[in-house]
LOMI-155450 format. One line per field, with one value per residue: x, z, y of N, C-alpha, C in turn; chain. Coordinates in steps of 0.2 Angstrom, whole numbers, plus 5000, padded with zeros to 4 digits. Atoms other than C-alpha are relative to their C-alpha. Example, Ala and Ser with C-alpha at 12.3 -4.5 7.8 and 13.67 -1.06 7.14 Angstrom:
n_u 5004  4996
n_w 5000  4999
n_v 4994  4994
ca_u 5062  5068
ca_w 5039  5036
ca_v 4978  4995
c_u 5004  4996
c_w 5000  5003
c_v 5006  5005
chain A  A
This chain:
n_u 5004  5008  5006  4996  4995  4997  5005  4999  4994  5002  5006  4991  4996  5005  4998  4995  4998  5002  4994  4993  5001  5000  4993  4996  5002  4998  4994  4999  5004  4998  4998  4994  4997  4997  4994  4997  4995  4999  4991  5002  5000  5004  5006  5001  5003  5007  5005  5004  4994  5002  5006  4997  4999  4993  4995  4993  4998  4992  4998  4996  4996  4994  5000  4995  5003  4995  4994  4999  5001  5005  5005  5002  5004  5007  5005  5000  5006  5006  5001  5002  5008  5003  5000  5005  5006  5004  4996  5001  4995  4994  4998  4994  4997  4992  4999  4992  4997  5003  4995  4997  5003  4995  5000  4993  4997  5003  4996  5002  5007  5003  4996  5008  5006  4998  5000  5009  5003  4997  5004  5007  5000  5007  5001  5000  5001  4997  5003  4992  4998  5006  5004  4994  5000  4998  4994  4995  4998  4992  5002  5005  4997  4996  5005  4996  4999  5006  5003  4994  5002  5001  4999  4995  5006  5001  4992  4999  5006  5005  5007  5002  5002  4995  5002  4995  5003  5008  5002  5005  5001  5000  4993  5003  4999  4998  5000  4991  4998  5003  5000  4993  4998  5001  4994  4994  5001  5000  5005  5005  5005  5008  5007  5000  5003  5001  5004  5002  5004  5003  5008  5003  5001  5003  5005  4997  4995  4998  4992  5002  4999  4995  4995  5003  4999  4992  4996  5006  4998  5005  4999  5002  4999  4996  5001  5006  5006  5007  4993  5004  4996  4993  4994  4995  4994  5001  5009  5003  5005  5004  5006  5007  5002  5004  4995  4997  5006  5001  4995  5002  5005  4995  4993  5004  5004  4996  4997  5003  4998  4998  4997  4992  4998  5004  5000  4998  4997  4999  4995  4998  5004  5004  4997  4995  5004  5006  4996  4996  4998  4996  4994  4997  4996  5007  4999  5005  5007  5007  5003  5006  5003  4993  4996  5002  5002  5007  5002  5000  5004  4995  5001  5008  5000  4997  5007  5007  4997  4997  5006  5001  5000  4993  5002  4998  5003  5007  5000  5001  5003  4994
n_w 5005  4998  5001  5004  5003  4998  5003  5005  5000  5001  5005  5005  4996  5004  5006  5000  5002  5005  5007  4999  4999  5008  5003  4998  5005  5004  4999  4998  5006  5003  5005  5003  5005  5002  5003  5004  4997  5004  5002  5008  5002  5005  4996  4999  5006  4998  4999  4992  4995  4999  4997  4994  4996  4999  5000  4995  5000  4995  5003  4996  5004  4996  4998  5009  5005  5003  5000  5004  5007  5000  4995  5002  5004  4997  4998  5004  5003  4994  4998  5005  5001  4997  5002  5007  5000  4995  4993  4995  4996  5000  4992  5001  4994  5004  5001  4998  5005  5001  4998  4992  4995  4997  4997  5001  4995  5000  5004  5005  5000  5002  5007  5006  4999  5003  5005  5002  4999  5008  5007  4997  4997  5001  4993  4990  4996  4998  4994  4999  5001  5000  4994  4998  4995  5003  5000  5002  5001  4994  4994  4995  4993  4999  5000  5002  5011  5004  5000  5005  5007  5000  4998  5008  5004  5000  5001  5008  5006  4997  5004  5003  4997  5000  4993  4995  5004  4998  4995  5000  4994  4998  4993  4993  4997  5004  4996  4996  5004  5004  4995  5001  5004  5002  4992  5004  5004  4999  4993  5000  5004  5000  5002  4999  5006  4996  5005  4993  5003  4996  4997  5003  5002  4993  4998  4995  5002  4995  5003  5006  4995  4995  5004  5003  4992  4999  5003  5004  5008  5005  5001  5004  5002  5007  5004  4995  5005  4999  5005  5004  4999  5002  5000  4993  4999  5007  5000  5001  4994  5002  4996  5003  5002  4994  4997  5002  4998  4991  4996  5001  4994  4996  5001  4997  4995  4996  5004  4998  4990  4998  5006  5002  5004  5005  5004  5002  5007  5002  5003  5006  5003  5005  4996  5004  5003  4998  4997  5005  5004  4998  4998  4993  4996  4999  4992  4996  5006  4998  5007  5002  5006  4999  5003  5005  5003  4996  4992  4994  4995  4997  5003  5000  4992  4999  5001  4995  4994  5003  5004  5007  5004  5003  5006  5001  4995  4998  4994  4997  4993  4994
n_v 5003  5001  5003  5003  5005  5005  5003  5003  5004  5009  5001  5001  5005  5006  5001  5003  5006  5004  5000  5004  5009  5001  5001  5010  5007  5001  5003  5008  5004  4998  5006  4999  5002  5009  5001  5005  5004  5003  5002  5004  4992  5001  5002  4991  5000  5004  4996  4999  4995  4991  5000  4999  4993  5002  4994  5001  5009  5003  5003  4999  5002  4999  4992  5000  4999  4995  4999  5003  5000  5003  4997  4993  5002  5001  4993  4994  5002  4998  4992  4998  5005  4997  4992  5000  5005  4998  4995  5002  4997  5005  5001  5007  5003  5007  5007  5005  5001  5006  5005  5000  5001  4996  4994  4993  4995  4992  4994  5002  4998  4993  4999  5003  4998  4997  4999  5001  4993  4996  5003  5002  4993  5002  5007  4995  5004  5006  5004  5007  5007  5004  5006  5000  5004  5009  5003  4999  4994  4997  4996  5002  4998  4995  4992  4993  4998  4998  4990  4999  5000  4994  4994  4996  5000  4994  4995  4999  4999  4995  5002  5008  5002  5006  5001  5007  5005  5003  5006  5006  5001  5008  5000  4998  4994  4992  4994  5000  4998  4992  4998  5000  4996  4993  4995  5000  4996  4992  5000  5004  5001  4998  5006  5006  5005  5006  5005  5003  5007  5007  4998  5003  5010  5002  4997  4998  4994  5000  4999  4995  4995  5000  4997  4994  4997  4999  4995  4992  4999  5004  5007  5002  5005  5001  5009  5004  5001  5005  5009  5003  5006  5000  5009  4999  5005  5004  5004  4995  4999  4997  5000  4997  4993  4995  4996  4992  4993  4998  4997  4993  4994  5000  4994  4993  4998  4999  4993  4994  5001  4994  4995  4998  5004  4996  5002  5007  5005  5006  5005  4997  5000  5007  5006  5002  5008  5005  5007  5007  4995  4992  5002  5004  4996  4997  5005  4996  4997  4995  4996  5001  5004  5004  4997  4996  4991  4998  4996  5003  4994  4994  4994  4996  5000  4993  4997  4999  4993  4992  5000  4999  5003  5002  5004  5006  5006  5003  5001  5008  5001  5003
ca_u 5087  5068  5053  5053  5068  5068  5050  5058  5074  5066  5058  5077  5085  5071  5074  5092  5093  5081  5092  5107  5097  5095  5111  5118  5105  5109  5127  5125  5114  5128  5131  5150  5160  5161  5175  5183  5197  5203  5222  5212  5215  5201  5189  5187  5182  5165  5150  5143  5158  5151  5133  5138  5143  5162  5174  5187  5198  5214  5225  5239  5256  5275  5282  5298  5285  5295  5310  5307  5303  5288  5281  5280  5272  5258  5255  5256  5243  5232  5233  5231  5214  5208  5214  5203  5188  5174  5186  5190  5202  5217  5222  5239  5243  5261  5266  5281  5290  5286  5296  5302  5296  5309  5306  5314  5327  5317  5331  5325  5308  5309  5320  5305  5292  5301  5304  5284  5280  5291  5280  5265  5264  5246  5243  5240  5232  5242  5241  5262  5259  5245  5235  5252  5247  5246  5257  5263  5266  5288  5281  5268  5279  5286  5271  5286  5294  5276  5275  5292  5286  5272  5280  5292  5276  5269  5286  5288  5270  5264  5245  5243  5231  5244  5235  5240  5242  5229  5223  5215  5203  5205  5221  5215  5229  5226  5220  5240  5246  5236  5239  5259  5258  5251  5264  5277  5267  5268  5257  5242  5233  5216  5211  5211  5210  5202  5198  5184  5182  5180  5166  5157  5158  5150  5138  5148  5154  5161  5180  5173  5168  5182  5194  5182  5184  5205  5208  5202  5199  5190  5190  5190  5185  5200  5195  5180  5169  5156  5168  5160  5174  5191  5207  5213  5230  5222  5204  5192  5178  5164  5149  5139  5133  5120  5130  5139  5125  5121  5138  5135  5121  5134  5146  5134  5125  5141  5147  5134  5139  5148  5151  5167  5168  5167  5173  5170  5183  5176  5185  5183  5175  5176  5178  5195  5186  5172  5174  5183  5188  5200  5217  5230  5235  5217  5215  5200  5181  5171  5168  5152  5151  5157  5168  5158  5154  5137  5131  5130  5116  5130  5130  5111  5114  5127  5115  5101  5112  5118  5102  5107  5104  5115  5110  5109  5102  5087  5081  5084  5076  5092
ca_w 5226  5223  5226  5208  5204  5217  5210  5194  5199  5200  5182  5175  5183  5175  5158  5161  5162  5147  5137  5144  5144  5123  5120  5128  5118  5104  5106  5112  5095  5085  5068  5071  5055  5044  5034  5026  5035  5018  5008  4990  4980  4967  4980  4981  4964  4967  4966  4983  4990  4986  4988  5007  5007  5010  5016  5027  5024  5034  5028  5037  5030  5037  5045  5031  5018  5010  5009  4999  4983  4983  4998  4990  4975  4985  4996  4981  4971  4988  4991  4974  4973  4988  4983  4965  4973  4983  4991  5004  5017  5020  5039  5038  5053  5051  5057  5059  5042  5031  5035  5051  5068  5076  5081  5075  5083  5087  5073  5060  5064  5060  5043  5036  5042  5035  5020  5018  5022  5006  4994  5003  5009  5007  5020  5039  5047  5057  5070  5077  5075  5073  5089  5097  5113  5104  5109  5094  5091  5096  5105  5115  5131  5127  5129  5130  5113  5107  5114  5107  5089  5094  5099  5082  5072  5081  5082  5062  5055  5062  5057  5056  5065  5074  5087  5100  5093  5090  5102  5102  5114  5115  5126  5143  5144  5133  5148  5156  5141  5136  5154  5153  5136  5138  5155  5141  5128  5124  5121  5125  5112  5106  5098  5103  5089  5096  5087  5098  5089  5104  5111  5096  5094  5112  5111  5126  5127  5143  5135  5125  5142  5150  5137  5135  5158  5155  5142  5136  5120  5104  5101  5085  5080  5068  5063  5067  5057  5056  5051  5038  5040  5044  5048  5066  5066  5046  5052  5043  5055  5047  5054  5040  5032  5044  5058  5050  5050  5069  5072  5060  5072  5086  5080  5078  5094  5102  5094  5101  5122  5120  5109  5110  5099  5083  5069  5062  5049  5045  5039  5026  5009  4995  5002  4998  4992  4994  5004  4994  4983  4993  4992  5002  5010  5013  5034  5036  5028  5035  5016  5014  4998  4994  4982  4967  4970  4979  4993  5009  5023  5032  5019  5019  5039  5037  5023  5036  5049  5039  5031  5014  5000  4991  4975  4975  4994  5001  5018  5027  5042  5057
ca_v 5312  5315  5306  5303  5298  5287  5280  5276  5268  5249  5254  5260  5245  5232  5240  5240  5223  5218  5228  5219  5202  5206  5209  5193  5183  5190  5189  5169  5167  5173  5160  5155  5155  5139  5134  5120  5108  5103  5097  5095  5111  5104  5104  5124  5124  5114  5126  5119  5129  5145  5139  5136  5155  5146  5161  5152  5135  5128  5120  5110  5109  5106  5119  5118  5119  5135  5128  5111  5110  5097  5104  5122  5114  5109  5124  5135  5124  5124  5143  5146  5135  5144  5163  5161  5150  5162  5175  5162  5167  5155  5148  5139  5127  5120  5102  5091  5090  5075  5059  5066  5066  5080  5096  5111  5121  5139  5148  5135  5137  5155  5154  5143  5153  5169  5161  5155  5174  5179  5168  5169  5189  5187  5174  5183  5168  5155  5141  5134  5119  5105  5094  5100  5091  5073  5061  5060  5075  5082  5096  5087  5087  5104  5118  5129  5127  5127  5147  5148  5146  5155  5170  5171  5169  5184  5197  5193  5194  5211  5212  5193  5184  5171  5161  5146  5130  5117  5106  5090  5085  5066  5070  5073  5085  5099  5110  5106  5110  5126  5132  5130  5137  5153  5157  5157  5166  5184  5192  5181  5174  5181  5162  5145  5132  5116  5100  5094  5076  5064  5077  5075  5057  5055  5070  5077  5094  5092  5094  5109  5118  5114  5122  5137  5139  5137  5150  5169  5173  5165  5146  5141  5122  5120  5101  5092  5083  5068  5049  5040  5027  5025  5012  5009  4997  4990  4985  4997  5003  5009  5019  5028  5043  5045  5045  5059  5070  5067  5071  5086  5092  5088  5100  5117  5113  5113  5127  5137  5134  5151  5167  5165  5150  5159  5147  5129  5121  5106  5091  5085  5089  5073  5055  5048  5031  5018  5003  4990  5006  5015  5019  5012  5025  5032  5030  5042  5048  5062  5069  5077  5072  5056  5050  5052  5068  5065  5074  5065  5069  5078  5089  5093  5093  5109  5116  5117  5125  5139  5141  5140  5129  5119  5109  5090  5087  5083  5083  5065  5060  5052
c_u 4993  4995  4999  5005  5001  4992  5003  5008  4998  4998  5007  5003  4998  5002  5010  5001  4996  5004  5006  4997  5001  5004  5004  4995  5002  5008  5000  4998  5004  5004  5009  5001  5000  5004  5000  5008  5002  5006  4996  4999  4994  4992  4995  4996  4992  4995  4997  5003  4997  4993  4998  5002  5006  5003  5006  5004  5006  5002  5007  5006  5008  5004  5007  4997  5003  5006  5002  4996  4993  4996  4997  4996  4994  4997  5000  4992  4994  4998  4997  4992  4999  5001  4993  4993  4996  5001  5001  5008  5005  5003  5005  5001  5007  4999  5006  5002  5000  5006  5005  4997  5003  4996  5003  5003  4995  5005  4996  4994  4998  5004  4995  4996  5001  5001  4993  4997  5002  4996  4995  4997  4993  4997  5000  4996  5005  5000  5008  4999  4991  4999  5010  4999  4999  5005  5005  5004  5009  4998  4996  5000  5004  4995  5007  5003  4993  5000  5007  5000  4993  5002  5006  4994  4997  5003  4998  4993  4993  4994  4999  4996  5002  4995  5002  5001  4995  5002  4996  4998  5000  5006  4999  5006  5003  4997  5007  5001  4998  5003  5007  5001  5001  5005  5007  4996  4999  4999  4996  4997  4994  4997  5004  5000  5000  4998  4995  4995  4997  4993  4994  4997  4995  4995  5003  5005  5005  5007  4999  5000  5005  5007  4996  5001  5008  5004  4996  5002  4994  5002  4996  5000  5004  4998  4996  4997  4999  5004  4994  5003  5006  5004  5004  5001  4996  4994  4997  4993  4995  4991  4993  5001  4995  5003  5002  4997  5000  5007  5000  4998  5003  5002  4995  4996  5005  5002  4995  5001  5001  5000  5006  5002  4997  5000  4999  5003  4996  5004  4996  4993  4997  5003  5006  4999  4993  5001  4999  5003  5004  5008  5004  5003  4994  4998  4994  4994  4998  4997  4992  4999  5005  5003  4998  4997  4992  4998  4998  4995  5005  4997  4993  5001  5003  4999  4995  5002  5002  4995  5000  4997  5002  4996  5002  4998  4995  5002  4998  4998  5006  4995
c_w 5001  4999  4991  4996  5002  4998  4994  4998  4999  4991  4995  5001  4996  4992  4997  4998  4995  4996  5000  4998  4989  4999  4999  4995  4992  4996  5000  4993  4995  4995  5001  4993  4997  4993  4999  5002  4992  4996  4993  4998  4994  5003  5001  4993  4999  5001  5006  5003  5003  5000  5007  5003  5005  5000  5001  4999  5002  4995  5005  4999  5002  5001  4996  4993  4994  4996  4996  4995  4997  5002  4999  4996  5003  5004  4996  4995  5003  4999  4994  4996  5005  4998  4993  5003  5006  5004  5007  5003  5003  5009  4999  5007  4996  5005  5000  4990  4999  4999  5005  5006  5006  4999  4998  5003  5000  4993  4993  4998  4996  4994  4998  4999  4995  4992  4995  4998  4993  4994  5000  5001  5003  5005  5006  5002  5003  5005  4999  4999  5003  5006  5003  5007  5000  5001  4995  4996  5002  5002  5006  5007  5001  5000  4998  4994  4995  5002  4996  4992  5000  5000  4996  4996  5004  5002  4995  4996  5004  4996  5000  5007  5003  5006  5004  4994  5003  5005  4999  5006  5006  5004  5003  5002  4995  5004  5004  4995  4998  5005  5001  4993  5001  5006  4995  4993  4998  4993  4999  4995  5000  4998  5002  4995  5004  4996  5003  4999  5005  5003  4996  4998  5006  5003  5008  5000  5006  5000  4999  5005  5005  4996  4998  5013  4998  4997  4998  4993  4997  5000  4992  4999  4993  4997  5004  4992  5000  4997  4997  5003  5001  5004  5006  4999  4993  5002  4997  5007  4996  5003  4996  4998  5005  5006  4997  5002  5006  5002  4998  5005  5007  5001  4999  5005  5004  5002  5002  5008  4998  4991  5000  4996  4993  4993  5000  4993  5001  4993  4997  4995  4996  5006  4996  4995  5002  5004  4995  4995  5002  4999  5005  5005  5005  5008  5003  4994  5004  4994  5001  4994  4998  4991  4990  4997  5005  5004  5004  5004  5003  4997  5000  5008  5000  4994  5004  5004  4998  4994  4995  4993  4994  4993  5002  5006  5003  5006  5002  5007  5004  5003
c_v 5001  4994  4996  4998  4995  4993  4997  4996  4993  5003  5001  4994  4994  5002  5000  4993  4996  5000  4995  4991  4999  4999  4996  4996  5001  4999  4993  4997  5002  4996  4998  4999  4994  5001  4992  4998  4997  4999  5001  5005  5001  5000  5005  5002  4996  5007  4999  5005  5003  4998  5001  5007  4996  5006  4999  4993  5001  4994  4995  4997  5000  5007  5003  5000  5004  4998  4992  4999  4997  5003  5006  5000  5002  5004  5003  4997  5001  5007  5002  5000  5007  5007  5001  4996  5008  5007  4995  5004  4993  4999  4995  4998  4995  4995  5000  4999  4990  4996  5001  5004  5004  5008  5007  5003  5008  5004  4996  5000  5008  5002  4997  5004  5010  5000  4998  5007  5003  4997  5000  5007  4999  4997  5001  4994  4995  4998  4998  4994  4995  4997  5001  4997  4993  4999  4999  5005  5001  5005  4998  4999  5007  5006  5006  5001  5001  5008  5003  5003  5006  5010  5003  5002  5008  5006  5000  4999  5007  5002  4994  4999  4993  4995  4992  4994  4996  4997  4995  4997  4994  5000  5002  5005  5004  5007  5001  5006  5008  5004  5002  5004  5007  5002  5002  5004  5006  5003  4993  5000  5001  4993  4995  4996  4992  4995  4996  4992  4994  5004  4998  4995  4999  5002  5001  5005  5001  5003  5008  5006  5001  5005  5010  5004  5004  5005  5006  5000  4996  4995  4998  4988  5002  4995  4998  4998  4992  4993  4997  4993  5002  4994  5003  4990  4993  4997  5008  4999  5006  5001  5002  5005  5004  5003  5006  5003  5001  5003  5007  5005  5001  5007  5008  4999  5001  5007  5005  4999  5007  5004  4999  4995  5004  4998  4994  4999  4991  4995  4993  5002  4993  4995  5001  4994  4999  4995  4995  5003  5005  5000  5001  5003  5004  4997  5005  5003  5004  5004  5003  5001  4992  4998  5000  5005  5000  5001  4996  5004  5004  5008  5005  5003  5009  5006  5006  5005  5007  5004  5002  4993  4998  4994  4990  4997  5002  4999  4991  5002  4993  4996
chain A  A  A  A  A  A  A  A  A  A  A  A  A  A  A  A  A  A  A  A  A  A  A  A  A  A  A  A  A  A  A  A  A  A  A  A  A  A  A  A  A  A  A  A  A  A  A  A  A  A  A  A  A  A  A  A  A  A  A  A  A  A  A  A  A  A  A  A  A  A  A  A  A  A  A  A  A  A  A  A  A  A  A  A  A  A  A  A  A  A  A  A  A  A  A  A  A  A  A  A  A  A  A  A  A  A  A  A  A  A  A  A  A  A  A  A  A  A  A  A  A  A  A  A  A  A  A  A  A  A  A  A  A  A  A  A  A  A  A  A  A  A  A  A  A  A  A  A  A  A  A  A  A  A  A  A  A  A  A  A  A  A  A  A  A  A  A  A  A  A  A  A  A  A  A  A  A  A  A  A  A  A  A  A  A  A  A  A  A  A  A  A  A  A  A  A  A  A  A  A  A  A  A  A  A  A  A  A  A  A  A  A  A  A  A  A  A  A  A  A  A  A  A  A  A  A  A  A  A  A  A  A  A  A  A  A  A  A  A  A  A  A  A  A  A  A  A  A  A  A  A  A  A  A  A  A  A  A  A  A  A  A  A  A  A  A  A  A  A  A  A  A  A  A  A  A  A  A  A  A  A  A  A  A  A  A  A  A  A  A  A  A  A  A  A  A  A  A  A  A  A  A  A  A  A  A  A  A  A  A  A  A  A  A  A  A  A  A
């Protein structure tokens, strides 16, 4: 090697690593996805939607959906809200069938899902099954029936985007569970879906990077978002709108720890009530609007971060 080339090796090396230094930041600066954790197929139709520049909403619906009559109703209503609203793109996570607490046999799992597929074609995103590390979840002790269903769901929907199930981070063991998952899944999941509600309540990601060490791939927050009010064992417990917001700013400053976190579904859109106005079945608020429609600071909060502007809020001061 000559003289110069060996003078200009420290001076390639330096610009090397700018470049590489760019690329990394702009990589880490890159907006995850935002979306809508949402069940209310009236909800899509709302002009903020699409003021939000709304692409993506989840949905979470039993895993026999296809197959009873009700249940089909209601996904077909959903789907159909989202398909006509924005061009949004559809994320189903199935669940435990309604008014039971039982588990599927793996064949019956894959008769539902096959018969979803037939009425649904269209629909290439899924997650096996919801906060499937919650206790009260029936798979919550079986990681491996969880890669099970996984691993019908990605065999029978080639081209879809199939990815683990969700986790919740209030259970201290969703890094067990991830960890046992994937020894039994094939192939390995490209995404995570995380709901990372205790971190945000606490302003502590600690969870968030513990699950971002344990597994490869994307992590989507599937469910998160900022409580207005909700009902533990029939006491209401209410914290506010403002809160919401700070939890708002919570959830994308989280959201930025890596690139690899690439989506947020937030949950929800309207309230279910008012307090002294709710109904009775009503056990949770994070709405950013509430329930007569008007914009909550939340909502100016995921405004601001997505630097759009949405009609109807105004910047608050937390």
């Amino acid at each position: 090697m000559g003289i110069a080339a060996r003078l200009n090796r420290p001076l390639a090396l330096l610009v090397c690593l700018l470049c590489a230094g760019l690329a990394g930041a702009a990589t880490a600066s890159a907006q995850p996805r935002f979306g809508l954790s949402d069940y209310e197929p009236r909800n899509f139709s709302d002009p903020r939607v699409g003021e939000l520049g709304i692409h993506l909403a989840r949905d979470v619906v039993p895993w026999n959906a296809a197959l009873r009559k009700s249940d089909r109703a209601e996904v077909t209503a959903w789907l159909t809200a989202v398909k006509h609203a924005h061009q949004i793109t559809p994320f189903i996570t199935f669940e435990h069938a309604l008014n039971s607490s039982r588990a599927p046999s793996p064949g019956q799992y894959l008769h539902a899902f096959l018969a979803f597929r037939k009425l649904f074609p269209w629909v290439r995103e899924f997650s096996p099954w919801d906060e499937a590390n919650h206790a009260s979840q029936p798979i919550a002790r079986n990681p491996h029936l969880g890669a099970l269903y996984y691993n019908l769901l990605a065999a029978h929907c080639p081209g879809c985007t199939v990815t683990a199930p969700d986790l919740l981070d209030s259970d201290a063991n969703f890094e067990r569970w991830a960890l046992e998952f994937a020894h039994y899944a094939h192939p390995y999941p490209k995404v995570w879906p995380f709901n990372p509600y205790s971190s945000v309540s606490v302003d502590d990601p600690a969870r968030i990077e513990q699950m971002l060490q344990a597994v490869r791939g994307q992590i989507w927050f599937s469910e998160v978002g900022g409580v207005v009010w909700w009902k533990f064992r029939g006491r209401l417990i209410y914290h506010g709108p403002a809160y919401a917001a700070r939890i708002a700013h919570f959830i994308f400053d989280f959201a930025a720890l890596s690139p690899r976190i690439t989506r947020i579904y937030y949950y929800h859109w309207r309230s279910p009530g008012v307090p002294g106005h709710m109904p009775r079945k009503a056990r949770w608020d994070s709405g950013l609007i509430d329930a007569y429609g008007r914009a909550r600071p939340a909502l100016w909060v995921v405004a601001q971060r997505l630097h759009r502007h949405v009609q109807g809020t105004i910047p608050k001061v937390f």
